[in-house]
C-alpha positions as a Markdown table, in Angstrom:
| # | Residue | x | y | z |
|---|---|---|---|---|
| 1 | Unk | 47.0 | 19.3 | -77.6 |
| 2 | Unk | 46.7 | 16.2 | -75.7 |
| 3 | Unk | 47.8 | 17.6 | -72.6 |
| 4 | Unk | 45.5 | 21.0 | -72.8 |
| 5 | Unk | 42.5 | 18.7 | -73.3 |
| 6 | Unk | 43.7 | 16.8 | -69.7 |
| 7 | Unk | 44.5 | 20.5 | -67.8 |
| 8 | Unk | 41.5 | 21.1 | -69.2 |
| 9 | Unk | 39.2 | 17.6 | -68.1 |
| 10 | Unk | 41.1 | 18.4 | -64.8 |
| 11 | Unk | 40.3 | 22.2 | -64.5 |
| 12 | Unk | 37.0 | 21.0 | -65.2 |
| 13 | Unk | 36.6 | 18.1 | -62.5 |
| 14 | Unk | 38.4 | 20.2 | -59.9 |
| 15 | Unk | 35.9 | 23.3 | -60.5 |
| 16 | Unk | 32.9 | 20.8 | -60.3 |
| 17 | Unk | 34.2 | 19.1 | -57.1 |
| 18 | Unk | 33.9 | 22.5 | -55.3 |
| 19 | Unk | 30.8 | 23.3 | -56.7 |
| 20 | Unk | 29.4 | 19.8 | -55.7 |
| 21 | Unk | 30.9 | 20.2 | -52.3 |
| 22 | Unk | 29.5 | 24.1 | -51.6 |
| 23 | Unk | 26.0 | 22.5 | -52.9 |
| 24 | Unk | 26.3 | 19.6 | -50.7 |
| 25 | Unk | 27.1 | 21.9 | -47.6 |
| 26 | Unk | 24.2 | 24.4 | -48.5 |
| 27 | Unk | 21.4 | 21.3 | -49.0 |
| 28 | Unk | 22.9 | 20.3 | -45.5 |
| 29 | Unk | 22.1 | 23.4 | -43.9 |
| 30 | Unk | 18.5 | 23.7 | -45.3 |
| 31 | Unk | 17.3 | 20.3 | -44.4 |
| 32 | Unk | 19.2 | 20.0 | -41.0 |
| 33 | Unk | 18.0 | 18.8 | -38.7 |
| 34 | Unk | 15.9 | 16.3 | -39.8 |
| 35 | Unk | 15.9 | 14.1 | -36.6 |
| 36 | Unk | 16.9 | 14.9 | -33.4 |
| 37 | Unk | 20.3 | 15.9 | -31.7 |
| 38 | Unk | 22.3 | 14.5 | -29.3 |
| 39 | Unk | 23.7 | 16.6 | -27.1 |
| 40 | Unk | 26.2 | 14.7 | -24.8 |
| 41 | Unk | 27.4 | 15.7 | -21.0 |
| 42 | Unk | 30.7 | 15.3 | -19.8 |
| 43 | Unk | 29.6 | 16.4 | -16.3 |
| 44 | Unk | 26.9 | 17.0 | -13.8 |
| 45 | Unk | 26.4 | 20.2 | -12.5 |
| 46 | Unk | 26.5 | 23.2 | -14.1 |
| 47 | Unk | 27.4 | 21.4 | -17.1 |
| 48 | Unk | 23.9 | 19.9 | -17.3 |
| 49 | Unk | 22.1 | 23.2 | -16.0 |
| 50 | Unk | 23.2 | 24.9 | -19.1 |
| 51 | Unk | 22.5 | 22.2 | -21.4 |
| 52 | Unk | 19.1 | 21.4 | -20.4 |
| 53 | Unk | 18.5 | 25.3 | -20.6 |
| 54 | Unk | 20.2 | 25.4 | -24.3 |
| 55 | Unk | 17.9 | 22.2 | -25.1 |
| 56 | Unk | 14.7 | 23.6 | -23.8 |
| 57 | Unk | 14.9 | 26.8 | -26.1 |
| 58 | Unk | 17.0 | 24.9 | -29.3 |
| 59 | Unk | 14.1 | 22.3 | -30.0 |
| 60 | Unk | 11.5 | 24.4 | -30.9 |
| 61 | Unk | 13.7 | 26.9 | -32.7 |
| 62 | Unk | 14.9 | 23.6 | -34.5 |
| 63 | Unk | 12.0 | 21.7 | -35.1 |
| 64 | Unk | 13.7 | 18.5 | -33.9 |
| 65 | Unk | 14.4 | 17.5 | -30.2 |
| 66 | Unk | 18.0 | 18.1 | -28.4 |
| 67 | Unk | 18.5 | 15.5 | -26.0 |
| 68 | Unk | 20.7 | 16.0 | -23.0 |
| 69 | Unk | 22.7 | 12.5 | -22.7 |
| 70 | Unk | 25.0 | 12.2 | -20.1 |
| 71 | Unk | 28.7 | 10.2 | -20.7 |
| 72 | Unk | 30.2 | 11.1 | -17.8 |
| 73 | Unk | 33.2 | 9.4 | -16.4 |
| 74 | Unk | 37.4 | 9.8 | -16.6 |
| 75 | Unk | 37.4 | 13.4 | -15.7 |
| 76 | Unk | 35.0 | 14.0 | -19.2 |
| 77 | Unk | 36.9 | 12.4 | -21.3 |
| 78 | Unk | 34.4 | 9.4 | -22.1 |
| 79 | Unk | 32.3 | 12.2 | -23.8 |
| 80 | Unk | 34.9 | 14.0 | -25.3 |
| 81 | Unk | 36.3 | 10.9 | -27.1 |
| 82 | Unk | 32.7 | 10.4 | -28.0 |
| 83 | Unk | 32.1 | 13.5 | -29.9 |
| 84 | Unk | 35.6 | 13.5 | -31.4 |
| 85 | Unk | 34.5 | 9.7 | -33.0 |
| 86 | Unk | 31.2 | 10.8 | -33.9 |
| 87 | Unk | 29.9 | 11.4 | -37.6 |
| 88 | Unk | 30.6 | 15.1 | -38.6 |
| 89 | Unk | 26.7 | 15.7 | -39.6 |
| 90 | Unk | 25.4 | 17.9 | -36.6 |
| 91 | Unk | 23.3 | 15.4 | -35.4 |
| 92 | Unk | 26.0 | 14.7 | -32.2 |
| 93 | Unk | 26.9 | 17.8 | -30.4 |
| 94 | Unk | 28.7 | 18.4 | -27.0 |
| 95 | Unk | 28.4 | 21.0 | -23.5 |
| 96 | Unk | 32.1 | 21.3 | -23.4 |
| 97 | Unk | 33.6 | 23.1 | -20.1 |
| 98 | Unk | 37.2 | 24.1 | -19.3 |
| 99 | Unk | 38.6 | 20.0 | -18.9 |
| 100 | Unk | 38.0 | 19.6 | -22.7 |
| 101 | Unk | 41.3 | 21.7 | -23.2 |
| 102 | Unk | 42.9 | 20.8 | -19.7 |
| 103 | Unk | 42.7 | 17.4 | -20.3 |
| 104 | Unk | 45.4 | 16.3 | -22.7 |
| 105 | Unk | 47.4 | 18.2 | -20.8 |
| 106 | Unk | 47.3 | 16.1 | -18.1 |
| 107 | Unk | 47.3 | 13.1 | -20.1 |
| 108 | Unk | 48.9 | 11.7 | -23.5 |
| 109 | Unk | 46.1 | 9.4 | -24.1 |
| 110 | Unk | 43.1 | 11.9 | -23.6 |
| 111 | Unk | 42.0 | 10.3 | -26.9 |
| 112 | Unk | 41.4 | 13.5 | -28.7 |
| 113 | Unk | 42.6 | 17.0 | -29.6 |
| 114 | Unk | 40.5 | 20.0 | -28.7 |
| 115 | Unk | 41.9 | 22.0 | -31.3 |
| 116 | Unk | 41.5 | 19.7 | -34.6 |
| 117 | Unk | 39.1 | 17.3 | -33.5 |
| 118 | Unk | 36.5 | 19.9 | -33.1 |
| 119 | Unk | 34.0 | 22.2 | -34.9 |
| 120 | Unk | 33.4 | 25.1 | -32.1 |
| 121 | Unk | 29.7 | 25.8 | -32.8 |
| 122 | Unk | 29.4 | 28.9 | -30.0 |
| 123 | Unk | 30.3 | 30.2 | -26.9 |
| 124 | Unk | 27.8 | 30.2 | -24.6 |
| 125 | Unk | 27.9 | 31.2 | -21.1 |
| 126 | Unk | 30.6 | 31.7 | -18.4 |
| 127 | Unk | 29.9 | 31.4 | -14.8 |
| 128 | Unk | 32.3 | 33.4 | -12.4 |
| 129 | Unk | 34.7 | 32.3 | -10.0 |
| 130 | Unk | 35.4 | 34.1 | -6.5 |
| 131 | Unk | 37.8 | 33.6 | -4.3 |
| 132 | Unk | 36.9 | 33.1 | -0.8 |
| 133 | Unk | 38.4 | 32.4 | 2.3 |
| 134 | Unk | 37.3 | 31.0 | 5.8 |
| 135 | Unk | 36.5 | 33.9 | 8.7 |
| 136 | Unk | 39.5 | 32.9 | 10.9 |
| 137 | Unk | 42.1 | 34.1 | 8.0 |
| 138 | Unk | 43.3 | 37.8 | 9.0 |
| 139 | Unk | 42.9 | 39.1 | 5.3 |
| 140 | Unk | 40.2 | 41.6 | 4.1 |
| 141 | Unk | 41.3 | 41.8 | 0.5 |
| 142 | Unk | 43.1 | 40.2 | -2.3 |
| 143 | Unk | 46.2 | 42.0 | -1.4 |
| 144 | Unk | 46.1 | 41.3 | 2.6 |
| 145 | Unk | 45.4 | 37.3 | 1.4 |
| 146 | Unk | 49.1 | 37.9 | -0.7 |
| 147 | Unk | 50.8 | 39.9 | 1.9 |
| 148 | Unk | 50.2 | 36.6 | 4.4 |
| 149 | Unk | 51.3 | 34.3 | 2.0 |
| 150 | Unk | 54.7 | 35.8 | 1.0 |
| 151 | Unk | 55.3 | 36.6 | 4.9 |
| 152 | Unk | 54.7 | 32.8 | 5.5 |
| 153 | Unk | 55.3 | 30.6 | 2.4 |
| 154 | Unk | 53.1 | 27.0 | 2.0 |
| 155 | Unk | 51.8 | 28.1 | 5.4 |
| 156 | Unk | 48.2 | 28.7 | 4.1 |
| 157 | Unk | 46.2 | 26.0 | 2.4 |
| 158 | Unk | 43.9 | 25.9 | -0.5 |
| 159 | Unk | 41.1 | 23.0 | -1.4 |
| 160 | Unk | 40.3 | 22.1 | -4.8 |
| 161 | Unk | 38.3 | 19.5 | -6.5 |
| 162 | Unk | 41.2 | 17.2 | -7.7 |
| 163 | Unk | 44.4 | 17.7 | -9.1 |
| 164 | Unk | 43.9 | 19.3 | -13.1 |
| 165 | Unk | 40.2 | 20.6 | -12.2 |
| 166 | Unk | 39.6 | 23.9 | -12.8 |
| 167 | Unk | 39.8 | 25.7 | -9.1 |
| 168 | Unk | 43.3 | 24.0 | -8.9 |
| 169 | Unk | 44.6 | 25.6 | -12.1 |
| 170 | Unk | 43.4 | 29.1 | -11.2 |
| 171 | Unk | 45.1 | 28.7 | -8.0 |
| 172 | Unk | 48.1 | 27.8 | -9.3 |
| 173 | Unk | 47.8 | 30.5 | -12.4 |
| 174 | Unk | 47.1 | 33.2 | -9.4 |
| 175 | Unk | 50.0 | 32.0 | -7.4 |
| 176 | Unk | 52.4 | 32.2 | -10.4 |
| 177 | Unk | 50.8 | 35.5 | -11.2 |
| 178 | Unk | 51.5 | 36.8 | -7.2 |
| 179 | Unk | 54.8 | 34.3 | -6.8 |
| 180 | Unk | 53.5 | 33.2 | -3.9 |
| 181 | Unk | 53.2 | 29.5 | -2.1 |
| 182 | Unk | 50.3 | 27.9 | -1.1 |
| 183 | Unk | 49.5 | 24.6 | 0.2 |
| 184 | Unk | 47.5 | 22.3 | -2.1 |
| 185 | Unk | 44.5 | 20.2 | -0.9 |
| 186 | Unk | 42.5 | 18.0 | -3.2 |
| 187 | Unk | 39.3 | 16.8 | -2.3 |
| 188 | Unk | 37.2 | 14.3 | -4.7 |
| 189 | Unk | 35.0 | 17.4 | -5.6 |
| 190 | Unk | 34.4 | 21.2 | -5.9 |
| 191 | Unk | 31.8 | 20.4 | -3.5 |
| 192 | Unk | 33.6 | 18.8 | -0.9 |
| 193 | Unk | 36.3 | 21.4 | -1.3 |
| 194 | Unk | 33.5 | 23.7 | -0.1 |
| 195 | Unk | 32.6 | 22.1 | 2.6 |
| 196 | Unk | 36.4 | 21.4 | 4.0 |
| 197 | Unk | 36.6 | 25.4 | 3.9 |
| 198 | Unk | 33.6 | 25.6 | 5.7 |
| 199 | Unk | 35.1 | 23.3 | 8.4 |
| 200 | Unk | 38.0 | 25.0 | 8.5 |
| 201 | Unk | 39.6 | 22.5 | 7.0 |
| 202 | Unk | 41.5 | 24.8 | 4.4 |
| 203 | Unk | 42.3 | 28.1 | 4.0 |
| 204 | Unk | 41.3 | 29.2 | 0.6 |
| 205 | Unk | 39.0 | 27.5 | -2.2 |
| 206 | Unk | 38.0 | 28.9 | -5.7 |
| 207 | Unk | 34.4 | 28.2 | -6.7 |
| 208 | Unk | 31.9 | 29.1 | -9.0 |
| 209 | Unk | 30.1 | 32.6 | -7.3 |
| 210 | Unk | 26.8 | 31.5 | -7.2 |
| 211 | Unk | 27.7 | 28.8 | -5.1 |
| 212 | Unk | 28.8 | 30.5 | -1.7 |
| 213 | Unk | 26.7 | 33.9 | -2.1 |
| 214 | Unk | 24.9 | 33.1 | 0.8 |
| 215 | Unk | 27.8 | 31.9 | 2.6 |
| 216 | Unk | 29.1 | 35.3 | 2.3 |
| 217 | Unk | 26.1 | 37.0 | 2.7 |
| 218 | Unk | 26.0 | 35.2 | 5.9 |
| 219 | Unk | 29.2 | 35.5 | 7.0 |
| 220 | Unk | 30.5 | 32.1 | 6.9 |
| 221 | Unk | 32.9 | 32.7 | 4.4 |
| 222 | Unk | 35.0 | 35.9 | 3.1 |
| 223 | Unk | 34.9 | 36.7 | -0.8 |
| 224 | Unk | 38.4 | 39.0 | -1.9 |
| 225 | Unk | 38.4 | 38.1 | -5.6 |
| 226 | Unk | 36.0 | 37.4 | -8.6 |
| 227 | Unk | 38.3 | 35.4 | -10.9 |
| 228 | Unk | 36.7 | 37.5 | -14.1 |
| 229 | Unk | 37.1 | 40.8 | -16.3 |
| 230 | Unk | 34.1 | 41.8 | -14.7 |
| 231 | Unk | 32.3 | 41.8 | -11.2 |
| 232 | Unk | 30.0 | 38.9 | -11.1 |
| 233 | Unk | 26.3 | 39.8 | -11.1 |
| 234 | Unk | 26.1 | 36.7 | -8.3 |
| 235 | Unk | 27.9 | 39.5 | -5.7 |
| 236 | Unk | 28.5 | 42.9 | -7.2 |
| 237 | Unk | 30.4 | 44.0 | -4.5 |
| 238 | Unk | 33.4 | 41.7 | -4.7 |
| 239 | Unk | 35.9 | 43.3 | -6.3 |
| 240 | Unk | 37.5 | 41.5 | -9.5 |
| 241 | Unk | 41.6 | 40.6 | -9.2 |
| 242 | Unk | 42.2 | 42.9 | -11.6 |
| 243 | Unk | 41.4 | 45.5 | -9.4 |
| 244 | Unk | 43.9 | 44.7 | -7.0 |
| 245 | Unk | 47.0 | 44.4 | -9.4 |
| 246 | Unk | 46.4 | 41.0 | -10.3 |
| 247 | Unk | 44.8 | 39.9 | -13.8 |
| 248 | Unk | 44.0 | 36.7 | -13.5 |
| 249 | Unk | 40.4 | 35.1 | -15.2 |
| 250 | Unk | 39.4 | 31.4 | -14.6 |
| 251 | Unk | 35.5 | 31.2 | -15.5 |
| 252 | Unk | 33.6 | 27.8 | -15.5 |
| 253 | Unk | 33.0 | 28.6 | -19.5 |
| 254 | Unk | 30.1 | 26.6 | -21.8 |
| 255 | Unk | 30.8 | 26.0 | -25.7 |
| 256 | Unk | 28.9 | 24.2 | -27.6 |
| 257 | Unk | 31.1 | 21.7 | -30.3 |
| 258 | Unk | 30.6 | 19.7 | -33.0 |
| 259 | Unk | 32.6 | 17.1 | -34.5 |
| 260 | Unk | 35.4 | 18.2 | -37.0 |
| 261 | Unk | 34.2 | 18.1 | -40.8 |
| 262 | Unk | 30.7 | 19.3 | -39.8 |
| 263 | Unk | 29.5 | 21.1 | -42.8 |
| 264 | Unk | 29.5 | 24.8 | -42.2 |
| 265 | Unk | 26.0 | 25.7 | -43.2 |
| 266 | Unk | 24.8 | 23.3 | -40.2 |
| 267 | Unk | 27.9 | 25.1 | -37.6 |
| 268 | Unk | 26.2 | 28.6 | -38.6 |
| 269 | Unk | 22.7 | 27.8 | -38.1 |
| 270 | Unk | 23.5 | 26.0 | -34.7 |
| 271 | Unk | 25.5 | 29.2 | -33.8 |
| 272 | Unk | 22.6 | 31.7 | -35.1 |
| 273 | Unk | 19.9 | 29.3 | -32.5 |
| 274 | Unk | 21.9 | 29.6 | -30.5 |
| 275 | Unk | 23.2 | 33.0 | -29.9 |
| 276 | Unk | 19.6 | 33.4 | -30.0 |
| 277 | Unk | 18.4 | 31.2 | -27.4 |
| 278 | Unk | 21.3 | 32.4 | -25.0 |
| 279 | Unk | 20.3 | 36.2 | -25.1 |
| 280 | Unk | 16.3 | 35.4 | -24.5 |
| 281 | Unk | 15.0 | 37.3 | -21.6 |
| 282 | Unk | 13.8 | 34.2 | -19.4 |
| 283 | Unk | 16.7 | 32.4 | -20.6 |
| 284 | Unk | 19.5 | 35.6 | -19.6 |
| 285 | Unk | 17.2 | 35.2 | -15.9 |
| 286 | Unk | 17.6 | 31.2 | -15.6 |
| 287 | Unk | 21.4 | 31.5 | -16.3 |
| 288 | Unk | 21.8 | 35.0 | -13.8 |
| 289 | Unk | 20.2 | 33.0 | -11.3 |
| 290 | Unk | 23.6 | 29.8 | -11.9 |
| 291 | Unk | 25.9 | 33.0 | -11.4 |
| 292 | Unk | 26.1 | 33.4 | -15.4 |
| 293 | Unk | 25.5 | 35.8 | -18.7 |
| 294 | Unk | 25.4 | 35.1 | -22.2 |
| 295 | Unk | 28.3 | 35.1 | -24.4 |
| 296 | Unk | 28.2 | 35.9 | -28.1 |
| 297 | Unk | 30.9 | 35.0 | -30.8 |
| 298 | Unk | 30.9 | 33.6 | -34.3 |
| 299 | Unk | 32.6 | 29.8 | -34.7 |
| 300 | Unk | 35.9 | 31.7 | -35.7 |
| 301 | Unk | 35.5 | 34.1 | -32.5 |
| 302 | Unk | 34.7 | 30.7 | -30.1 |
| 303 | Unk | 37.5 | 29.0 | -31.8 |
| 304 | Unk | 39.9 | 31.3 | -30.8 |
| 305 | Unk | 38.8 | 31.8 | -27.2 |
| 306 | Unk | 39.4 | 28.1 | -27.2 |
| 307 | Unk | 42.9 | 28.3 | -28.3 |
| 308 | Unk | 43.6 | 30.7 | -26.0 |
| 309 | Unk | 42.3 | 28.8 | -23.0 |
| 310 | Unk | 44.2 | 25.7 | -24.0 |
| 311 | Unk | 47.4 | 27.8 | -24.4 |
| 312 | Unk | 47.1 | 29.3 | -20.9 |
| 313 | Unk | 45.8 | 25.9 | -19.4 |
| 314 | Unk | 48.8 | 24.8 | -20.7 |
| 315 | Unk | 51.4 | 26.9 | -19.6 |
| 316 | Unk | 49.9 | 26.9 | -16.1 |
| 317 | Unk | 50.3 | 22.7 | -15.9 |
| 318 | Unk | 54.0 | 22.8 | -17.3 |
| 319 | Unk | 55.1 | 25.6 | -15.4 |
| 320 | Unk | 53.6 | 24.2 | -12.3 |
| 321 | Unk | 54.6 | 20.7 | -13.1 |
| 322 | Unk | 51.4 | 19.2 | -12.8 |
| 323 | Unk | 51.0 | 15.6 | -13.2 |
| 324 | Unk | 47.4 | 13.9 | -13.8 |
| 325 | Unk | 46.9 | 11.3 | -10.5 |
């Protein structure tokens, strides 16, 4: 008897445990937020554009202000670490780009893992990459550009912004893809990457397609390749790698995280804003003039495109044999 009466106590403690917990995470979600958000920056850039733009349209729709609040420093890891340490009650939130699963690939003490230290709230936006070339390399297309490099291996030269940043990977993902061999040429930034193919320093660069649409327009530089599943509305007529035999898709991608153990009331209502905010008319206009559309997902749905990203990031680094500098 003795030992039905303690199932019993425990059946009983166990059942009102949950109950306590499902209230707890519902109360969350109705008063939240009562102050306002932190919404921390790994980088400058795009990274901010985006953020500011989220901000602008999640305060009023929260009640409370977001504030944009830069942390920027070893490659975006100062903020990552941040959010990964902060408390789990929605009031700390992140702009994550594609380092925030690159990262600890590149390095055993990134401080923090993407996949369990994080709540993915939504997926936001994803700004195409193109391909583009300087005038004086004989290629028209995507498949000319592959034809030279396999008839003269490491002959060509690409730029990127630093070894581990995003245009280096998708080089090195399209160059396993092709099994061809290019020449690798950091620079300290995407930027300066740009302006060495401009010079004629380099060959090849990857960047974000709003950033050298007038470069092509003007004839300063030659676009084969948008890096996407889809032609980028910054230049329509650029054909995606797809299209020329060659799948490969590296987007400069915003998702919005929270710390692990955020309650899941206060993850769905951040997603709901905002989805919402994302797919507003003036808002779809401010990011199609940065070269990007809207995304949509649940947390599940952004959670798994996060996976997927680090598991490709991943296989890229180890198969190239990439080492952080």
């Amino acid at each position: 008897m003795r030992f039905w009466n303690s199932t019993l106590a425990a059946g009983v403690l166990l059942a009102s445990s949950l109950a306590s917990g499902q209230t707890t995470g519902q109360t969350a979600g109705q008063t939240y937020p009562a102050k306002p958000i932190r919404l921390l920056l790994p980088f400058a850039g795009g990274t901010d554009a985006v953020a500011r733009l989220l901000a602008s349209k999640l305060s009023p729709a929260l009640g409370q202000q977001v504030l944009p609040e830069q942390k920027l420093g070893a490659g975006g890891n100062i903020a990552h670490r941040a959010l990964a340490e902060s408390p789990p009650d929605g009031y700390t939130l992140l702009m994550a780009a594609p380092p925030v699963v690159i990262n600890p690939h590149l390095n055993a003490n990134a401080g923090y893992d993407p996949l369990r230290d994080f709540a993915p709230v939504a997926h936001l936006t994803a700004i195409a990459n193109v391909l583009v070339v300087h005038p004086k390399v004989p290629a028209k297309t995507l498949k000319e550009l592959l034809e030279l490099a396999r008839a003269s291996p490491g002959k060509l030269s690409y730029g990127s912004g630093g070894v581990g940043s995003t245009n280096h990977l998708a080089v090195e993902l399209l160059k396993s893809t092709a099994k061809i061999d290019l020449l690798h040429v950091p620079y300290k930034s995407a930027t300066l990457a740009l302006t060495g193919l401009l010079a004629g320093e380099v060959d090849v660069v990857v960047v974000a397609a709003s950033s050298v649409a007038a470069y092509v327009k003007d004839g300063r530089l030659r676009a084969l390749a948008v890096l996407d599943s889809k032609r980028s509305s910054a230049m329509p007529e650029v054909p995606t790698a797809a299209q020329a035999g060659y799948p490969v898709v590296a987007v400069n991608w915003y998702v919005l995280l929270a710390p692990a153990g955020t309650p899941r009331a206060i993850v769905e209502k951040l997603n709901a804003e905002s989805m919402q905010a994302a797919h507003a008319s003036d808002l779809r206009e401010r990011l199609g003039a940065l070269g990007g559309e809207p995304a949509s997902g649940s947390p599940e749905e952004t959670a798994a495109f996060l996976k997927r990203e680090y598991e490709q990031w991943g296989r890229v680094i180890r198969e190239a044999g990439i080492k952080a500098d």
